[in-house]
N, C-alpha and C positions, 0 to 999 in steps of 0.2 A: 166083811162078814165072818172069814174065820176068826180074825179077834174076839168077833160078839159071840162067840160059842166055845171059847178060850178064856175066855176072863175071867180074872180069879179075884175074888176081895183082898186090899190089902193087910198086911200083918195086922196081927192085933193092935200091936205097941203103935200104931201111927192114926189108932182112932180120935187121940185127945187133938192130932193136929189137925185131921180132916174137918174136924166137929169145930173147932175155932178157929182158924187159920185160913181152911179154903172159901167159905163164904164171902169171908171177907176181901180176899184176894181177887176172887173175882169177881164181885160190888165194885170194890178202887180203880182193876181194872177198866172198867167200864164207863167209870163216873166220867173218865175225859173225853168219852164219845160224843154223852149227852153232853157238856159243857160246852164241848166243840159246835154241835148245833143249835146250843142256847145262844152260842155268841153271830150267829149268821151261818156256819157250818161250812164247807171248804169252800164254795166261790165266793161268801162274803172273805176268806184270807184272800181270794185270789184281787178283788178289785177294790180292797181294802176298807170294803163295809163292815169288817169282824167287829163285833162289840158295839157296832152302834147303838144308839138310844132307843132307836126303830124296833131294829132285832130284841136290843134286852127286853123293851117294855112287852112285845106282842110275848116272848116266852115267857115273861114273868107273869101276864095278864093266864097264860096256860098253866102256869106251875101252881097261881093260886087256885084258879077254878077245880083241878084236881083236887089240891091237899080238901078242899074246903070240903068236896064232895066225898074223901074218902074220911073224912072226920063225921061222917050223918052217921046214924045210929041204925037209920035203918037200908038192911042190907042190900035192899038195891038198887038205893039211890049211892050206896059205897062202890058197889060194882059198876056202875054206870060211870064213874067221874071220868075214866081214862078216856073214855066215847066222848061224853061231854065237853071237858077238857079239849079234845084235837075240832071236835065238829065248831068250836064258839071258837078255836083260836085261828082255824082254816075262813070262815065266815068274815072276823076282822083283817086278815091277811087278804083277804076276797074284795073287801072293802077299801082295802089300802092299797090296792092296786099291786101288790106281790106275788099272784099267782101267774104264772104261766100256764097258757093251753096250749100252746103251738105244738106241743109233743102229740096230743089228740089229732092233728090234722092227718087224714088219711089212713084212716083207724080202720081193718076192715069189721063188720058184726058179728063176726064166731069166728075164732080159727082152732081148728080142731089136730093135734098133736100129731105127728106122724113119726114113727121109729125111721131112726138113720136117715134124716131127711139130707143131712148134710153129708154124707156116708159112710162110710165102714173101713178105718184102717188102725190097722197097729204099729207104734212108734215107741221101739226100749227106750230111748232116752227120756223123752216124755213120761214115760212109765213109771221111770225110775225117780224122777222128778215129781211125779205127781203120786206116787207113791208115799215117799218120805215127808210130802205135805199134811199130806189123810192122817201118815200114821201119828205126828205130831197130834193133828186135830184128836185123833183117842184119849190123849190127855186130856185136852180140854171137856171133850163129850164125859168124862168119867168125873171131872169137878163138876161139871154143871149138873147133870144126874144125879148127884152126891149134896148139891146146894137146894135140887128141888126137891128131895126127900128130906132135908133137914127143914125147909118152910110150909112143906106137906104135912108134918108129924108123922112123918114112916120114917125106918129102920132104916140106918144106916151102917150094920152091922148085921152077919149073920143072913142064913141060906137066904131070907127075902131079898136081902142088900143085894146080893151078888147075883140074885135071877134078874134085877131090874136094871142090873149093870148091863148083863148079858144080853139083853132085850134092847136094850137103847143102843148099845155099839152095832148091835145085829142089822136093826131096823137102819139106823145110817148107813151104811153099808147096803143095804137090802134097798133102799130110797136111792141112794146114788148110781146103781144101776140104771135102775130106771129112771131118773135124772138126765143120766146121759145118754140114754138109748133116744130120750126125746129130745136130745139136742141143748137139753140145762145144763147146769156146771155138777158137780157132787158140794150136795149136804151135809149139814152135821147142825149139831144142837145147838140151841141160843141160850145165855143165860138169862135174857131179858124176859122169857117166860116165867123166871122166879120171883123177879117184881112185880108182875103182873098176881101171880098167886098172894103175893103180900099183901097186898093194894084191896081185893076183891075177895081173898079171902076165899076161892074155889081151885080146887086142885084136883078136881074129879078130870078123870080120866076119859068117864064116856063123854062129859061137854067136851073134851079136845077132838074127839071122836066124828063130834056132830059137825064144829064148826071146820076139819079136816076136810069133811063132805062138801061144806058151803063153799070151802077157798077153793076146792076141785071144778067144781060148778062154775063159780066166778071165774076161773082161770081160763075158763073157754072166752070168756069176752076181754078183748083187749082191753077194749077203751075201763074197765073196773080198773085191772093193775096201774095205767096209765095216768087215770085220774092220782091214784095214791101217789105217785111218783110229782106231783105236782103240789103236795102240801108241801110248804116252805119248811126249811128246817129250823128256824125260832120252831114253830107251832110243834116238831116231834122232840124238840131237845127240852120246853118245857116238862115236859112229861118223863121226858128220859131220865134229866136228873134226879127225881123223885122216885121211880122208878129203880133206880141203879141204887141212890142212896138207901131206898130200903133192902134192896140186896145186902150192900156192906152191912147192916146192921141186925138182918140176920144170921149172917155169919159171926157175927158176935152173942147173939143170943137166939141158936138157932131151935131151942128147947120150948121157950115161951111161948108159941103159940100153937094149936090145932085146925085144923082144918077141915074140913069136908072133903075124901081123896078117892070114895068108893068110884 
């Protein structure tokens, strides 16, 4: 949190690089996530299903339904495809017998958060370790900040740049408190929300706002998160690579498009 009320925009002279350099860096990054879970994703390495026929075709049957739905013209049948996309490629994976429920058995119907459940202690080493992980993560938190105001059409330079910096180190920091007071790990920013902006074409603010409140909501019922945890990773990697590819190619032209970000 003191970083996010400390942070300063960079020099001038390194806007040409943030502006073309870091989009893309972190698009490339990322494209081996999804590629990873296009090809069956770590237990297909593990029992040596990676790249099967099975896995390519259910991602690739994902990857078209997206592009096709983010190619309509009208806008929300664009915004829809990523929904549509995972819900039509979960339903075939459903069919083909790839999902697992066993993770659902013994689900309780609410559980309701409690501070320090596990309890209350302080450990330097740990500290110090889990410290210099965070601080690392500020890097990333300020490229990814920095990649979703260049697919937003906002400022990436100048006093707005650097409130929106300050606000997003703050809030992760301000989030991971609370994180771990209820027993989660500490947070920080994803850049796969800048694909998502790409795709759909909304960057507002107050929608993140709303659907913040839903995931809060939902987060009191297990068995929601758990179902998620059981889509097949073909059916998320379709999506990812598409996703991530239109990252990197933001960051190469990260001027060309406007968006809606009130």
């Amino acid at each position: 949190m003191l970083l996010g009320v400390a942070a300063a925009l960079p020099e001038e002279g390194h806007h040409a690089h943030r502006q073309w350099g870091g989009g893309q860096l972190i698009g490339l990054s990322l494209v081996h996530v999804g590629i990873t879970d296009f090809g069956g994703g770590f237990g297909a390495k593990a029992d040596g299903s990676f790249g099967s026929f099975e896995n390519l075709r259910l991602a690739g049957t994902v990857l078209l339904i997206v592009l096709f739905f983010n190619c309509m013209k009208n806008p929300l049948l664009r915004m829809s495809g990523i929904a549509v996309g995972l819900v039509i490629g979960y339903l075939i994976a459903l069919f083909w017998g790839k999902v697992d429920f066993s993770s659902l058995d013994g689900l309780p119907l609410v559980t309701i958060p409690v501070p320090f459940k596990y309890g209350f202690a302080f450990d330097s080493h740990a500290f110090v370790v889990a410290g210099a992980i965070y601080l690392l993560s500020v890097f990333e938190a300020v490229g990814d900040l920095t990649a979703t105001a260049m697919v937003s059409g906002q400022a990436i330079e100048g006093d707005e740049y650097t409130r929106r910096l300050r606000g997003g180190v703050l809030a992760d920091g301000l989030v991971s408190v609370i994180a771990t007071a209820l027993g989660s790990l500490p947070l920080t920013t994803f850049a796969q929300n800048n694909g998502v902006i790409q795709m759909t074409g909304v960057a507002s603010r107050h929608v993140g706002k709303y659907i913040a409140v839903i995931l809060v909501l939902l987060g009191l019922f297990p068995v929601v998160g758990r179902i998620f945890t059981t889509i097949p990773a073909p059916v998320l990697g379709g999506a990812m690579v598409l996703m991530f590819g239109l990252i990197t190619i933001a960051g190469a032209h990260p001027r060309d498009q406007r968006y809606p970000s009130a």
